[in-house]
MARBA-3410 file (N, C-alpha, C, O; in Angstrom, 1 decimal):
226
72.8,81.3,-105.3,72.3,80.9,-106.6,72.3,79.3,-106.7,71.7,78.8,-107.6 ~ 73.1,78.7,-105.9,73.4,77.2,-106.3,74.1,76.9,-107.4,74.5,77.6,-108.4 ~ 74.3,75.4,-107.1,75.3,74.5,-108.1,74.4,74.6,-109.5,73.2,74.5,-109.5 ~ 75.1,74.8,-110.6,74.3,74.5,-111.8,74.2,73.2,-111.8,73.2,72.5,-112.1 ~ 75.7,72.5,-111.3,75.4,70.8,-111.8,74.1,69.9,-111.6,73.6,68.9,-112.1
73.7,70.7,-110.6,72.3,70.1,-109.5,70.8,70.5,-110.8,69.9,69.8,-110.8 ~ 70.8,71.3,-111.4,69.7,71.8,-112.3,69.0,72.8,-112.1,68.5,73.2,-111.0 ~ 68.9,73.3,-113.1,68.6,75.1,-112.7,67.3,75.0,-112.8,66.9,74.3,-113.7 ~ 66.7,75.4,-111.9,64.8,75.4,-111.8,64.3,76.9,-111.6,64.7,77.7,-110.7 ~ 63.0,77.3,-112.6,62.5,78.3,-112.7,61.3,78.6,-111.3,60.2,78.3,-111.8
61.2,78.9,-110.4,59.9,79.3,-109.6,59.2,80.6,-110.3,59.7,81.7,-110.4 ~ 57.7,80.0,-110.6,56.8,80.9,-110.6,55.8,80.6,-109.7,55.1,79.6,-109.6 ~ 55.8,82.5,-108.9,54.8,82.4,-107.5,55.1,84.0,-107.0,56.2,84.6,-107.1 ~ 54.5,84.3,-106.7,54.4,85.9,-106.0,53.9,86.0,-104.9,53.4,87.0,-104.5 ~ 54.0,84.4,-104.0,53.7,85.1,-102.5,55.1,85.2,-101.7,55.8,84.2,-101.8
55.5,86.0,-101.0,57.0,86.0,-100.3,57.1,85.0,-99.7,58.1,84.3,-99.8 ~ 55.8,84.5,-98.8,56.6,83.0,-97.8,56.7,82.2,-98.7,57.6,81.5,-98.4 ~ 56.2,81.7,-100.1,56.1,80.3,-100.9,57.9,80.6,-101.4,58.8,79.8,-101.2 ~ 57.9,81.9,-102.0,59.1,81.8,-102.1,60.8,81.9,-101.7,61.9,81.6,-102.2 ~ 60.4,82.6,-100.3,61.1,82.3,-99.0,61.5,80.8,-99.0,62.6,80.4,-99.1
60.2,80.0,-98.7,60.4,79.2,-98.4,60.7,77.7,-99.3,60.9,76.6,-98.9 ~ 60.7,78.2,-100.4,61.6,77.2,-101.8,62.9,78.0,-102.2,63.6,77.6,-103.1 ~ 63.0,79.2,-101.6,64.6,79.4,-102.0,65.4,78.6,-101.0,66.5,78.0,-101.3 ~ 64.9,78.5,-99.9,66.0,78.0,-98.3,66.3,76.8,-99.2,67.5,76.5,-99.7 ~ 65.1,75.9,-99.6,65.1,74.5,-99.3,65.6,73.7,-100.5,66.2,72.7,-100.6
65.1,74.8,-101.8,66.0,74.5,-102.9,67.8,74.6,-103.3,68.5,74.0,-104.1 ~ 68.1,76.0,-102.1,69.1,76.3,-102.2,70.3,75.8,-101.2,71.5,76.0,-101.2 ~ 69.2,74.9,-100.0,70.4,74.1,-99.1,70.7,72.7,-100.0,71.7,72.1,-99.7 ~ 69.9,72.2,-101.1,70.3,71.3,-101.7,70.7,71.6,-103.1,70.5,70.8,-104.1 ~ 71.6,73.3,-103.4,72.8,73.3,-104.1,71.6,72.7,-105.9,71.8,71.9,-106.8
70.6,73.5,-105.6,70.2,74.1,-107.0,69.3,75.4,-107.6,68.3,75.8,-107.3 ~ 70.1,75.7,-108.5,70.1,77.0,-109.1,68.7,77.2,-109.2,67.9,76.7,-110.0 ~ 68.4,78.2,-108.2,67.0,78.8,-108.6,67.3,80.6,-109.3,68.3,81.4,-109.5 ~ 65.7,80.5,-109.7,65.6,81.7,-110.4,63.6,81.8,-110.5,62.8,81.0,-110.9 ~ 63.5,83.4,-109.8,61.9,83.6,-109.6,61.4,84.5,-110.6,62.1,85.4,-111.1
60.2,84.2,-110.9,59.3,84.6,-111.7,58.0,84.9,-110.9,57.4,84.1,-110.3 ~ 57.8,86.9,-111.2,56.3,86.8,-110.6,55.3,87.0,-111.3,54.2,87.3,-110.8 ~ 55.5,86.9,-112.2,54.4,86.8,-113.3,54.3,86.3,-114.8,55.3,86.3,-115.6 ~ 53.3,85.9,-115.1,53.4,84.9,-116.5,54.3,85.6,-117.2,55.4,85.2,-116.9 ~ 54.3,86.8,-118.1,55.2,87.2,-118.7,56.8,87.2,-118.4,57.7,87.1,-119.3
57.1,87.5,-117.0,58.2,87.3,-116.7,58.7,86.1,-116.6,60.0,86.1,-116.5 ~ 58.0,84.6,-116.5,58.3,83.6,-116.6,58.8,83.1,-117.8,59.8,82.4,-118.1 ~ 57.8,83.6,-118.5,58.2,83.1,-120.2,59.4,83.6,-120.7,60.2,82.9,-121.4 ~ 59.6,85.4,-120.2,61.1,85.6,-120.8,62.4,84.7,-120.0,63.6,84.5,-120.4 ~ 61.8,84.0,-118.7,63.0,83.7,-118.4,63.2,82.3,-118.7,64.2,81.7,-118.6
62.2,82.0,-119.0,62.3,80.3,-119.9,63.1,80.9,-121.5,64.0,80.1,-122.0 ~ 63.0,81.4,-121.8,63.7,81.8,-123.0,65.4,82.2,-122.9,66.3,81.9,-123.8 ~ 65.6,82.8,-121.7,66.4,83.1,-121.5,67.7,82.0,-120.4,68.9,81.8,-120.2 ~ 66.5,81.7,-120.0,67.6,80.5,-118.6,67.4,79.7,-119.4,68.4,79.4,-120.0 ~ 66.5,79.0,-119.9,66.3,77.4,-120.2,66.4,76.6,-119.0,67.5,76.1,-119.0
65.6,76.3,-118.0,65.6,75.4,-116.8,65.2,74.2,-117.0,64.3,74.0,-117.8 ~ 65.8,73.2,-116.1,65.9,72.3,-116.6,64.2,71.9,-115.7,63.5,70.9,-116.0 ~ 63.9,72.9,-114.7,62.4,72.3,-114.4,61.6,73.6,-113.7,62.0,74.6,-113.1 ~ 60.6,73.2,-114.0,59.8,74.8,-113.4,58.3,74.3,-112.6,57.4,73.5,-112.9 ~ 58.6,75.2,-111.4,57.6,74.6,-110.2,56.7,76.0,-110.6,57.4,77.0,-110.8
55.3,76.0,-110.6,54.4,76.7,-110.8,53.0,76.7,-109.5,52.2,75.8,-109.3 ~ 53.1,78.0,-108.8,52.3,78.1,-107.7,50.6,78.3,-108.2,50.2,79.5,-108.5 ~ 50.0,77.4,-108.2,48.4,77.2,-108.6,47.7,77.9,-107.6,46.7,78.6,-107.9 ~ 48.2,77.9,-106.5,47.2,77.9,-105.3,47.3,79.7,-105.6,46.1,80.1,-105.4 ~ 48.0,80.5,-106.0,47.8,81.9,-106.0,46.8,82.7,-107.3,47.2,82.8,-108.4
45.7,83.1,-106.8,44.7,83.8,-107.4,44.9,85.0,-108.5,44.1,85.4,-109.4 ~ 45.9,85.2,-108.2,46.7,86.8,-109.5,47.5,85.8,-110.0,47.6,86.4,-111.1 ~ 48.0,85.1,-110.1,49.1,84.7,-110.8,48.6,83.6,-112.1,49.2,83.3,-113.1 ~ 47.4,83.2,-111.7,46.2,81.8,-112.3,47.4,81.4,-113.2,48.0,81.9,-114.2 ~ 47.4,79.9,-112.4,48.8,79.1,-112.3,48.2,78.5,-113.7,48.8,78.7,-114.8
47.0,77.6,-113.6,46.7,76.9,-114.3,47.1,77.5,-116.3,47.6,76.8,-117.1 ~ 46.7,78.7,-116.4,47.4,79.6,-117.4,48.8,79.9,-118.1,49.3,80.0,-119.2 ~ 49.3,80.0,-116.5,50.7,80.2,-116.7,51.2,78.7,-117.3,51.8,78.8,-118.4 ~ 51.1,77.5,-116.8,51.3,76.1,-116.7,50.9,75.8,-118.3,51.9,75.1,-118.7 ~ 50.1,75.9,-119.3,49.3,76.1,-120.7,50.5,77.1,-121.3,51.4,76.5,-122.0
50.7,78.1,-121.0,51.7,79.2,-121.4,53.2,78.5,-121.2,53.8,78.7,-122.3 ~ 53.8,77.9,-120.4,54.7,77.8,-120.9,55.2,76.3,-121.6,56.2,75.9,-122.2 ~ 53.9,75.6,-121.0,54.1,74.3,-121.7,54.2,74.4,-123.5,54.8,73.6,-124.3 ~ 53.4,75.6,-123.9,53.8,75.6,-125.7,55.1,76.2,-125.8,55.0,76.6,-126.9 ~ 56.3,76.6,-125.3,57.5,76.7,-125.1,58.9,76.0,-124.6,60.0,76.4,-124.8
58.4,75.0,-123.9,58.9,73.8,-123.4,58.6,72.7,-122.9,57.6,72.6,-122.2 ~ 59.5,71.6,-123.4,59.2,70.5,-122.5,60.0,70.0,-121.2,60.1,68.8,-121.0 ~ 60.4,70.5,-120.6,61.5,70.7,-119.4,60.4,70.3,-118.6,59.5,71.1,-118.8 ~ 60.0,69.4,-117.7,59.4,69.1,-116.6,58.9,70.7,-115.7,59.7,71.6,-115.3 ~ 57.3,70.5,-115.5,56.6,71.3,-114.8,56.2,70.3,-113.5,55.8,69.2,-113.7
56.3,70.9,-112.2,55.7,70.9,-111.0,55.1,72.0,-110.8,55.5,73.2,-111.1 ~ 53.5,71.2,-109.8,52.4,72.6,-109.9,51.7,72.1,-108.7,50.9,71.2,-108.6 ~ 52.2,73.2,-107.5,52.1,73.6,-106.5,50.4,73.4,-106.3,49.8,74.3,-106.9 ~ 49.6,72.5,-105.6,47.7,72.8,-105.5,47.7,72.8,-104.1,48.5,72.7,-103.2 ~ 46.2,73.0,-104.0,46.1,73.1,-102.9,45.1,71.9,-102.2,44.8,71.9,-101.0
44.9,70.9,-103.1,44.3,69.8,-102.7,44.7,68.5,-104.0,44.6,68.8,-105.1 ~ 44.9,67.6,-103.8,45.1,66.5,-104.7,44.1,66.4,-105.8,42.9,65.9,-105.8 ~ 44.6,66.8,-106.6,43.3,66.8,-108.5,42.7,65.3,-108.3,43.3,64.3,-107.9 ~ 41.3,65.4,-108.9,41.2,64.0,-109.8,41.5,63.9,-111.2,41.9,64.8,-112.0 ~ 41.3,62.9,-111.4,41.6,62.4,-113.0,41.1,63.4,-114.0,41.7,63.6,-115.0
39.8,63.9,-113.6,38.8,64.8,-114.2,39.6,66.5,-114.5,39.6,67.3,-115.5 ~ 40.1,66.6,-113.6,41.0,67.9,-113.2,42.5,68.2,-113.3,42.7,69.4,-113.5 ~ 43.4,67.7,-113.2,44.9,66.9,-113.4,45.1,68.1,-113.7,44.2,68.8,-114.2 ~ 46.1,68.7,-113.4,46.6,69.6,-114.4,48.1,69.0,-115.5,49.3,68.8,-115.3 ~ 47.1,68.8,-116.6,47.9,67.9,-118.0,49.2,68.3,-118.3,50.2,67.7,-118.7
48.8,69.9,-118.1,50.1,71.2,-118.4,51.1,70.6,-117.4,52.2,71.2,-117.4 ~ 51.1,69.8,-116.6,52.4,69.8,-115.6,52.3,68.5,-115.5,51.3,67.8,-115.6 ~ 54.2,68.0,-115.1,54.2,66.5,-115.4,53.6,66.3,-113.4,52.5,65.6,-113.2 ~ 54.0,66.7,-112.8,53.7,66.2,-111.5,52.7,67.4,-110.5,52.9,68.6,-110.7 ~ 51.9,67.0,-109.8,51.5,68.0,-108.7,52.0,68.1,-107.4,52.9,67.2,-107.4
52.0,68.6,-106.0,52.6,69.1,-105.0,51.4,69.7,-103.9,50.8,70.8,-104.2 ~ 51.1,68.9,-102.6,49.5,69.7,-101.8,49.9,70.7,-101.3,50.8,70.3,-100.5 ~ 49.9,71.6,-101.2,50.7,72.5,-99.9,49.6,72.6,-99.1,48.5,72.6,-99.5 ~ 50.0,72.6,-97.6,52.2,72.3,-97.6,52.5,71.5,-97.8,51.6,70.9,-98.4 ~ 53.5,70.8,-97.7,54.1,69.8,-97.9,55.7,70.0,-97.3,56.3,71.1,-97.1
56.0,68.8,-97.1,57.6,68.5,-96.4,58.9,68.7,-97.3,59.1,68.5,-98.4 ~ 59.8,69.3,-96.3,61.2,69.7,-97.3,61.4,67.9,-98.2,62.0,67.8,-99.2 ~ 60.9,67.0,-97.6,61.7,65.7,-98.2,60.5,65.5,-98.9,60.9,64.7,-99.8 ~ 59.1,65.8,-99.2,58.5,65.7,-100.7,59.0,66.6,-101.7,59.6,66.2,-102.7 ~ 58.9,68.1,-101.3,59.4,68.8,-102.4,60.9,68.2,-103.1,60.9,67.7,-104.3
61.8,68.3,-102.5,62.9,67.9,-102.6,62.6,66.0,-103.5,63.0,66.1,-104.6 ~ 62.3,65.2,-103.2,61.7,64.1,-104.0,61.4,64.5,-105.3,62.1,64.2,-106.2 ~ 60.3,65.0,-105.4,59.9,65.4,-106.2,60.4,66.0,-107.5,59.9,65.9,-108.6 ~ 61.5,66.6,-107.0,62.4,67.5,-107.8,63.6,66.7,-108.6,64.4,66.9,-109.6 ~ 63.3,65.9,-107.7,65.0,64.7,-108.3,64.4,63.8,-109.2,64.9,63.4,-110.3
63.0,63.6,-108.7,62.1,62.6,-109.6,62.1,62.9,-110.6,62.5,62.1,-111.5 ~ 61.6,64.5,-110.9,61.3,65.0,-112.6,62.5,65.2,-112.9,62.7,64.8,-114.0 ~ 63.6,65.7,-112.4,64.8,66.4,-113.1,65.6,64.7,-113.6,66.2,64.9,-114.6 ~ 65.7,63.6,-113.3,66.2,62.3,-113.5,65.0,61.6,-114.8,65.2,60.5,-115.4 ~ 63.7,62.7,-114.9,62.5,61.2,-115.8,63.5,61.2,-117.3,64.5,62.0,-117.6
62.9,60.0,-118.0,63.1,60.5,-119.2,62.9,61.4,-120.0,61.9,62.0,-119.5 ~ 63.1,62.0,-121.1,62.6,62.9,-122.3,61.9,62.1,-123.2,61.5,62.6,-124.2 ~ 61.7,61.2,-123.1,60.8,60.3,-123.9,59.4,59.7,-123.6,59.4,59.1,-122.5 ~ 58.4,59.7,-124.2,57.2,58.8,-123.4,57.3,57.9,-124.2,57.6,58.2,-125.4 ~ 57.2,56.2,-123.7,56.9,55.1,-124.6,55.5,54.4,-124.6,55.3,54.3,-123.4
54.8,54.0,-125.0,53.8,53.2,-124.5,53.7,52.2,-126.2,53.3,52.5,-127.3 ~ 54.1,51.3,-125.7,54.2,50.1,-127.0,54.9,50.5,-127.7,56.0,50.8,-127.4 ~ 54.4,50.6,-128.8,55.6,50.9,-130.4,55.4,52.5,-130.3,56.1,53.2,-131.0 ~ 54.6,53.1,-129.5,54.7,54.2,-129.9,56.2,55.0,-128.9,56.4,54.5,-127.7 ~ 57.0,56.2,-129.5,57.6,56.5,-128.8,58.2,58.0,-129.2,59.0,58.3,-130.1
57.5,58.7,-128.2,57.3,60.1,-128.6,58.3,61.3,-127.5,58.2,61.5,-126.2 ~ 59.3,61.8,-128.5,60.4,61.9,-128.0,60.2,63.6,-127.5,60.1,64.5,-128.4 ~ 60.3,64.0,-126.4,60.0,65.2,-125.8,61.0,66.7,-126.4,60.6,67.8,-126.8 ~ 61.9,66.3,-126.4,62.9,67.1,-127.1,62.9,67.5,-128.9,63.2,68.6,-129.3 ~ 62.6,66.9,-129.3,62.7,66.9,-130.9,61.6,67.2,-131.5,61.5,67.7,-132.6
60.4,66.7,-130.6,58.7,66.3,-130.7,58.7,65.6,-132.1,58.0,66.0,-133.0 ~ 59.7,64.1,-132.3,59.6,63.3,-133.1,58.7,61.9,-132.8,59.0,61.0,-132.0 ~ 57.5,61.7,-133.6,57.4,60.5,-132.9,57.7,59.0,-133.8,57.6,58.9,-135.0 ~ 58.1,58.2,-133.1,58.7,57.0,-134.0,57.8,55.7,-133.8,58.1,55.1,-132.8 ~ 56.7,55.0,-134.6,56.1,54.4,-134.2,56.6,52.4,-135.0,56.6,52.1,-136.1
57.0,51.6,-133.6,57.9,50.3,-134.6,59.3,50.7,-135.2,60.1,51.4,-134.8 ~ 59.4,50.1,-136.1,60.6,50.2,-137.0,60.2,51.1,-137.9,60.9,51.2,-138.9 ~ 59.4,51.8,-137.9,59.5,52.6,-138.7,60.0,54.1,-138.7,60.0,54.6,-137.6 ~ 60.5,55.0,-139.7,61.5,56.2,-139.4,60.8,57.1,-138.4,59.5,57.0,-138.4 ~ 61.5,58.1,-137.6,60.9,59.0,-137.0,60.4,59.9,-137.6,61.1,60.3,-138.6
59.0,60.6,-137.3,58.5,61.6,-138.1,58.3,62.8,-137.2,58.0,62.7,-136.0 ~ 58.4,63.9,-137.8,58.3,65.3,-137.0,57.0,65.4,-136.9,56.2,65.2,-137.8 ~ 56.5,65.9,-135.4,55.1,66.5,-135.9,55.0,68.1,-135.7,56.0,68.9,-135.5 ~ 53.7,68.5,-135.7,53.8,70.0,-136.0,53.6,70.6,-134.2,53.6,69.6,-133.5 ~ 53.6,71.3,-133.8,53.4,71.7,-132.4,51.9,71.3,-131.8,51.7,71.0,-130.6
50.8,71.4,-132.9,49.4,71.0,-132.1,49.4,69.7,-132.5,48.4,69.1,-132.0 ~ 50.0,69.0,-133.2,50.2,67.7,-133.2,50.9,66.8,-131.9,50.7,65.7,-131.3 ~ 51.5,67.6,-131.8,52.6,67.2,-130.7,51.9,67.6,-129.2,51.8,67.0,-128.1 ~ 51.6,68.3,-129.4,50.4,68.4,-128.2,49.9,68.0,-127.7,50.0,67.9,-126.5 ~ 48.7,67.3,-128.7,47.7,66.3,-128.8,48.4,64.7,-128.4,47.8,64.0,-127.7
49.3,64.4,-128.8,49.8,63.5,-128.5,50.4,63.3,-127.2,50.7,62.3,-126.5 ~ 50.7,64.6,-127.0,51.4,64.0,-125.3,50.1,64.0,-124.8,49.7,62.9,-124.4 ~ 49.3,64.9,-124.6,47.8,64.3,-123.8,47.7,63.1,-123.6,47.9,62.5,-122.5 ~ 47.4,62.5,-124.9,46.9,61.3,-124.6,48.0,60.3,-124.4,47.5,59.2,-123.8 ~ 49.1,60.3,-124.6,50.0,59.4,-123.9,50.5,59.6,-122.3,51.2,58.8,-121.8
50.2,60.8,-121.7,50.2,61.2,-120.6,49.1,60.2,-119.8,49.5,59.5,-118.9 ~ 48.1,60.2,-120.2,47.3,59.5,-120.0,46.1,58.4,-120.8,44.8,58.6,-121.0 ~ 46.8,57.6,-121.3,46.2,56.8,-121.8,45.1,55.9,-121.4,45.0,55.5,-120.2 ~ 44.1,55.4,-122.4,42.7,55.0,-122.2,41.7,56.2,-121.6,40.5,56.1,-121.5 ~ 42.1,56.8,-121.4,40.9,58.0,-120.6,40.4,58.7,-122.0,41.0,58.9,-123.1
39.3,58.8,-121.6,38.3,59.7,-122.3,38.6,61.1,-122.3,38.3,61.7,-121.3 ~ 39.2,61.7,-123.3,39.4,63.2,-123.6,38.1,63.8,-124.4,37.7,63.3,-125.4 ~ 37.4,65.0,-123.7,36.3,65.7,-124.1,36.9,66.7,-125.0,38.0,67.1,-124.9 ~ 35.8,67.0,-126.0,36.7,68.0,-127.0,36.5,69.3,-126.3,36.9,70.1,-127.2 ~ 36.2,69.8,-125.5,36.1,70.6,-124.7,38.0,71.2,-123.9,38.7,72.1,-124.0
37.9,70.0,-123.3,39.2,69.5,-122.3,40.4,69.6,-123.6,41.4,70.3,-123.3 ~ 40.4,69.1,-124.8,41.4,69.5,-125.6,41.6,70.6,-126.1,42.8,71.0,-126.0 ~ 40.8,71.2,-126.8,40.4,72.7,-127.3,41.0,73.7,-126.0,41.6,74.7,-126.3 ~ 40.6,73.1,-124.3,41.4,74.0,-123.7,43.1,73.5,-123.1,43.8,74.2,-122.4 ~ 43.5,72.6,-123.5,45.0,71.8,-123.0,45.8,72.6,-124.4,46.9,73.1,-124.2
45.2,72.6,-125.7,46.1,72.4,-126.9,45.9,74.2,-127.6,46.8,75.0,-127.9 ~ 44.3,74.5,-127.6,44.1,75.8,-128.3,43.9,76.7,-127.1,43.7,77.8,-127.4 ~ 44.0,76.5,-125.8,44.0,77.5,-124.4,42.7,78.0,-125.4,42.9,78.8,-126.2 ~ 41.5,77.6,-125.4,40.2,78.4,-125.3,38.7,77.9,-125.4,38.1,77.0,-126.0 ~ 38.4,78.4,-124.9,36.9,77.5,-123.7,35.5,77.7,-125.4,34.3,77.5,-125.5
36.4,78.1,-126.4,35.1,78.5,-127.4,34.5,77.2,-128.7,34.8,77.2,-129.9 ~ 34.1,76.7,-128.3,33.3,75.4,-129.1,32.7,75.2,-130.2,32.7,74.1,-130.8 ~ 32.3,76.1,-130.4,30.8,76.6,-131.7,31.7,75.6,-133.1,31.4,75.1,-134.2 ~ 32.7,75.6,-132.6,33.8,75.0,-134.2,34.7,74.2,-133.5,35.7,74.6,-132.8 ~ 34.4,72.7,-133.5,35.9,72.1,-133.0,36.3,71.4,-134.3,37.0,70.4,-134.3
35.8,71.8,-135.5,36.9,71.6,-137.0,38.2,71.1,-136.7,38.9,70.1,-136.9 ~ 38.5,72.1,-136.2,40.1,72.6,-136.1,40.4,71.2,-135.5,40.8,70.3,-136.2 ~ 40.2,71.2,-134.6,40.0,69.6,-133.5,40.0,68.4,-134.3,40.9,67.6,-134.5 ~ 39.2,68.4,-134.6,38.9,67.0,-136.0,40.0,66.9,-137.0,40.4,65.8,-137.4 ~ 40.4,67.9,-137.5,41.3,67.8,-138.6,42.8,67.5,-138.5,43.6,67.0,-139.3
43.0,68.4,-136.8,44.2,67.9,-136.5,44.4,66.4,-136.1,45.5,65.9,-136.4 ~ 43.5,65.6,-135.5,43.5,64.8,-134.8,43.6,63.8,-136.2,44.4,62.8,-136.2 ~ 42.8,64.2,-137.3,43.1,63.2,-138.9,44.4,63.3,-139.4,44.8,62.2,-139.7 ~ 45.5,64.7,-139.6,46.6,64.5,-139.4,47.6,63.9,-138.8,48.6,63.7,-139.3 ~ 47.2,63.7,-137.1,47.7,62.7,-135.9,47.8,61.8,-136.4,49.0,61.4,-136.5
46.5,60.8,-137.0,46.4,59.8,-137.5,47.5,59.2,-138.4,48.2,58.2,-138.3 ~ 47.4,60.2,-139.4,48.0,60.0,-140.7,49.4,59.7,-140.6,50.1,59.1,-141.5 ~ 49.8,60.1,-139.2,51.8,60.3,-139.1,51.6,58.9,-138.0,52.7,58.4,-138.0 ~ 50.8,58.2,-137.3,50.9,57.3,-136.0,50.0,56.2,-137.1,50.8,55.6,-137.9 ~ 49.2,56.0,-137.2,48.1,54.9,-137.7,48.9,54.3,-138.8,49.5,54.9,-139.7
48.8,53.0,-138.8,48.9,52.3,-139.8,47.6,52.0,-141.4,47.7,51.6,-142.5 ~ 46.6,52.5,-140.5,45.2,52.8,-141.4,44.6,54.0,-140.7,43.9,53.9,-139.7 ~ 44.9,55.0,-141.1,44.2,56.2,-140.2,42.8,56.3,-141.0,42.4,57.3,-141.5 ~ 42.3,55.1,-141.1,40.7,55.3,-141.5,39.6,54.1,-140.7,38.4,53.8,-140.7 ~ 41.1,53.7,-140.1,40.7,52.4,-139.0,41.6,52.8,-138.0,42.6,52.1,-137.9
41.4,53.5,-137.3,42.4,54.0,-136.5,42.4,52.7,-134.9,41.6,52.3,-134.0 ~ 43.5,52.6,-135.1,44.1,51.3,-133.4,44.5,52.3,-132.4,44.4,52.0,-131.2 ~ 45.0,53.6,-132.8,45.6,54.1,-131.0,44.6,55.3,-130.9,44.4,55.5,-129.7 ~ 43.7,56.2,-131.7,43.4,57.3,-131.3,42.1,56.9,-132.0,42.0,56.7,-133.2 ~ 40.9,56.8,-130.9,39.9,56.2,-131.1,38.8,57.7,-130.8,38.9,58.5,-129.9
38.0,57.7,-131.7,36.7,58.4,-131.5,35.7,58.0,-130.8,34.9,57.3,-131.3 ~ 35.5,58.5,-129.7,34.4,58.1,-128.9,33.0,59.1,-129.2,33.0,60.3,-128.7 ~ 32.4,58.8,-129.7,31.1,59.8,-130.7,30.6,60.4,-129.3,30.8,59.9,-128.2 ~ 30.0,61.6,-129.8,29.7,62.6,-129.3,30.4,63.3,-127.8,29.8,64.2,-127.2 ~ 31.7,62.6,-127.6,31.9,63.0,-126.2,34.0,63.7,-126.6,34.7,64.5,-125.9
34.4,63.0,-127.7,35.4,63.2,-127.5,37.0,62.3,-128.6,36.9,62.1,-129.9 ~ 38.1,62.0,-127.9,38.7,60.6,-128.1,39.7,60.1,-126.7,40.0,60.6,-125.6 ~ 39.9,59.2,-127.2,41.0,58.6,-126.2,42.1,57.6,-126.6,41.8,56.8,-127.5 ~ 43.2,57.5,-126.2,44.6,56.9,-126.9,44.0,55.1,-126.4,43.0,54.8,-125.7 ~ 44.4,54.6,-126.7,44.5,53.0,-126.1,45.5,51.9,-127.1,45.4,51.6,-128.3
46.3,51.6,-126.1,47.4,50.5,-126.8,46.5,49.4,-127.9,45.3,49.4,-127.6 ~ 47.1,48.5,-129.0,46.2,47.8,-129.8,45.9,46.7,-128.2,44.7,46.8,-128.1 ~ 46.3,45.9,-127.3,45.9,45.2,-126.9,44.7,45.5,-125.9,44.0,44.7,-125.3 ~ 44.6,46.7,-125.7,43.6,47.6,-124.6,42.8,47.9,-125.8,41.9,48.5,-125.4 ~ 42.7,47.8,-127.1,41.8,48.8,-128.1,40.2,48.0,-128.5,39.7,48.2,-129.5
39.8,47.3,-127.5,38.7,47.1,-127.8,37.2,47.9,-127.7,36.2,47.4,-128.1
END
């Protein structure tokens, strides 16, 4: 089982060598693993372990990682790694997970990798803003911390995950509401007006969450907000 002190990490994956071969490698460096072979069973055991990081195998066709990764990200913020089978572009990322992994890959990436997320912060900063992963408080300046609601909080790690990029209301509706159906992105607009309302100093002149007409929005610090 390994050292707890090391951090207990969830594997979800159902092929025997993937997971063969991240028990050896996780378990000669003395941390607590625990497998999951399917979304449901992952989710009970995020409920039940609380791990401090969870590696998710993409590359497997029954398990459709990319899902599972959406699924458990509305349940935690514990650092996700997600196993691909080729390096994403910008366009593709999987947002649901803080890092990706090519397979194969080397005992000393995997292992990197794992020390990397289990050591990041719980916090994202980018300028005044600073949006706290744990609490999902964000505090923007001197001013008090404010709670946001869960699709609030969503929406904002997006775009501070990746700031200045162009988010398609398409790509949000599937990162935040998991669903590909369009006909109404209301929902979309209205939350994004409440975003405002809690981050904006004029949420009717908005400086960080900018509407790009017809395609979408995108975050940008005030000195990038041109």
């Amino acid at each position: 089982m390994g050292n707890p002190g090391m951090g207990h990490i969830l594997l979800v994956a159902d092929r025997k060598t993937t997971i063969d071969s991240l028990t050896e490698i996780l378990g000669k460096h003395e941390y607590e693993l625990t497998v999951a072979s399917s979304q449901r069973r992952a989710l009970r055991m995020m409920r039940h372990v609380g791990p401090d990081l969870t590696i998710v195998d993409m590359t497997s066709a029954k398990l459709s990682g990319g899902k599972v990764c959406l699924a458990l990200r509305r349940v935690t913020e514990a650092p996700i790694l997600a196993l691909v089978r080729e390096a994403p572009t910008d366009s593709n990322a999987p947002v649901s997970a803080d890092a990706w992994l090519v397979k194969p890959f080397s005992t000393q990436s995997l292992v990197a990798q794992v020390q990397q997320l289990l050591l990041q912060p719980q916090v994202l900063v980018l300028g005044a803003i600073v949006l706290d992963l744990r609490t999902r408080e964000v505090r923007v300046g001197d001013r008090e911390p404010v709670r946001l609601t869960p699709k609030q909080f969503a929406l904002l790690r997006c775009f501070m995950m990746q700031p200045g990029e162009v988010w398609t209301r398409a790509r949000l509706m599937q990162e935040v509401w998991q669903t590909n159906f369009l006909d109404d992105t209301r929902t979309l607009d209205v939350h994004i007006r409440w975003l405002r309302e809690k981050i904006e100093s004029n949420p009717s002149s908005p400086t960080y969450i900018q509407t790009i007409r017809g395609v979408g929005y995108r975050f940008v610090l005030p000195e990038h907000g041109s």
